[in-house]
C-alpha positions in Angstrom: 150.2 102.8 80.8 148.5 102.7 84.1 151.3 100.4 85.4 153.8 102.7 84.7 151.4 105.6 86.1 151.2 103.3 89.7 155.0 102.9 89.7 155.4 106.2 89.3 152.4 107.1 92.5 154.2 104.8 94.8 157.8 106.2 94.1 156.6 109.8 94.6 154.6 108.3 97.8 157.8 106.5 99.2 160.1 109.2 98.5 157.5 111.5 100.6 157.3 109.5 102.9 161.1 108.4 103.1 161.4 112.5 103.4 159.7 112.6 106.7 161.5 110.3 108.2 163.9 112.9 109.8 161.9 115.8 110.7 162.2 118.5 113.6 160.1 119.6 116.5 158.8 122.7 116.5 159.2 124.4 119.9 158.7 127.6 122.2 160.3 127.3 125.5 159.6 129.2 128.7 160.8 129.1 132.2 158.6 130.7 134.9 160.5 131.3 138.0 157.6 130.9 140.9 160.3 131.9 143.5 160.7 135.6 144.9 164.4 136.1 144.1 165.8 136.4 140.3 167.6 133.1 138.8 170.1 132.3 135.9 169.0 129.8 133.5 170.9 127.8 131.1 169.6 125.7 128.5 171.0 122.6 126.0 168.9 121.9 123.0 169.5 119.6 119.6 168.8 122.3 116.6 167.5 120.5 113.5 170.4 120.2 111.2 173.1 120.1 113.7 174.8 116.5 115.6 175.8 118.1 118.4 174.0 119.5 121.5 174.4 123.6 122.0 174.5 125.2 125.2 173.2 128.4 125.8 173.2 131.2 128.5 172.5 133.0 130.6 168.9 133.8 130.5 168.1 136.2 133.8 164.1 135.5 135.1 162.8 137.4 137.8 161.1 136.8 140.8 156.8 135.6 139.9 158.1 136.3 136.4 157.9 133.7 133.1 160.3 134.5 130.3 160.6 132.9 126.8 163.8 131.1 126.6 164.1 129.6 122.8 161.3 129.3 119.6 163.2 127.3 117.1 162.9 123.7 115.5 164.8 121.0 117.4 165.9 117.6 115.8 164.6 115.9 119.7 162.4 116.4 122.3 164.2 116.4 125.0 165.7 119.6 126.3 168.1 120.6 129.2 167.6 123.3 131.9 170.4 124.8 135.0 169.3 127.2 137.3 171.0 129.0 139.4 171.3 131.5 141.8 174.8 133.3 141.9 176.4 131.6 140.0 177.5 127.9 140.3 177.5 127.7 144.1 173.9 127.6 144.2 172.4 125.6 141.7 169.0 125.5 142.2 168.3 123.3 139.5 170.8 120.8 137.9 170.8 117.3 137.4 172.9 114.3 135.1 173.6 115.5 131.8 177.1 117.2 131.3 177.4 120.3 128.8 179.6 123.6 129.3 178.8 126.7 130.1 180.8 129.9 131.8 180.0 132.5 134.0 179.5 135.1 131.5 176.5 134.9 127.9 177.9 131.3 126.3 176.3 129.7 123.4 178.4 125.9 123.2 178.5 123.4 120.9 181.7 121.1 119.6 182.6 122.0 123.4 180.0 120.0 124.8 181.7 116.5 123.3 183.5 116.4 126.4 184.9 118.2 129.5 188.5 118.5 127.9 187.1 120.2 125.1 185.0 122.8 127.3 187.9 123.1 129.2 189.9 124.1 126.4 187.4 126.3 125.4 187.3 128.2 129.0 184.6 126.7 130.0 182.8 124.4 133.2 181.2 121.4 133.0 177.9 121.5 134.6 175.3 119.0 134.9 171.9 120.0 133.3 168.7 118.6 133.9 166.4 116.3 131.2 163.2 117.4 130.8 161.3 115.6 127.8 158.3 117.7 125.6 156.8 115.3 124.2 154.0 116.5 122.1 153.9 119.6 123.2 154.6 122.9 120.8 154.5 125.3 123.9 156.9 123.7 127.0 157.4 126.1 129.6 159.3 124.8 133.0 158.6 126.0 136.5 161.0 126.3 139.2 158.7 126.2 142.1 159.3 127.4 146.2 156.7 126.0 148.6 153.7 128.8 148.9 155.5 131.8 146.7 154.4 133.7 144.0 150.6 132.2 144.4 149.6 134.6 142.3 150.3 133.2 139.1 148.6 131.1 137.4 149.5 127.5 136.7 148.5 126.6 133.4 
């Protein structure tokens, strides 16, 4: 009897623990913009219970201002940010990964397998720029300009 009652506790515990194995990150993401002038901000992210990366924006942040960008659970750390200012002939902000976007609101997703499919879908491949949480539940991202808006805080 209590060999069948210990098979039975380490089956539970394995199928518990098997269970974890894919889990999501819960995260809140802000961008402060610590420049004076307002900017356009894009962001990829890997929803829990999706395979693809989505693409969203455009998020408008003033000048000095922060602004909470996306509060859902991710199935990665790592998220992708654009800036611009003006649209795409002043990326502020921008790096290496590829995902589409347009000029106007977007929110992407088979699109961003490659740039013939955003093209097909109206869309411009931009590069983003990797930016890795970590641990942390609350991420926020500043876009800095030497001595402006020294009157936020920094945390």
């Amino acid at each position: 009897m209590w060999k069948r009652r210990l098979e039975s506790f380490v089956l539970c515990t394995s199928l518990s623990l098997g269970s974890t194995a894919v889990h999501a990150f819960d995260r809140a993401i802000s961008f402060c913009n610590r420049t004076t002038s307002p900017v356009d901000v894009a962001i990829g992210v890997d929803f829990a219970g999706t395979s693809e990366t989505t693409s969203k924006g455009w998020y408008k942040v003033r000048g000095c201002t922060c602004r909470s960008i996306l509060h859902a659970d991710l199935r990665a750390t790592e998220i992708f940010f654009l800036a611009t200012r003006s649209g795409f002939d002043n990326v502020l902000q921008g790096g290496r990964a590829p995902l589409c976007v347009t000029e106007r609101g977007f929110s992407f997703q088979a699109q961003n397998a490659s740039a013939q499919s955003c093209r097909s879908a109206g869309g411009h491949w931009a590069t983003f720029k990797m930016y890795d949480t970590g641990t942390k539940t609350n991420y926020r991202l500043n876009l800095r300009s030497q001595g402006q808006c020294n009157l936020m805080d920094d945390t």
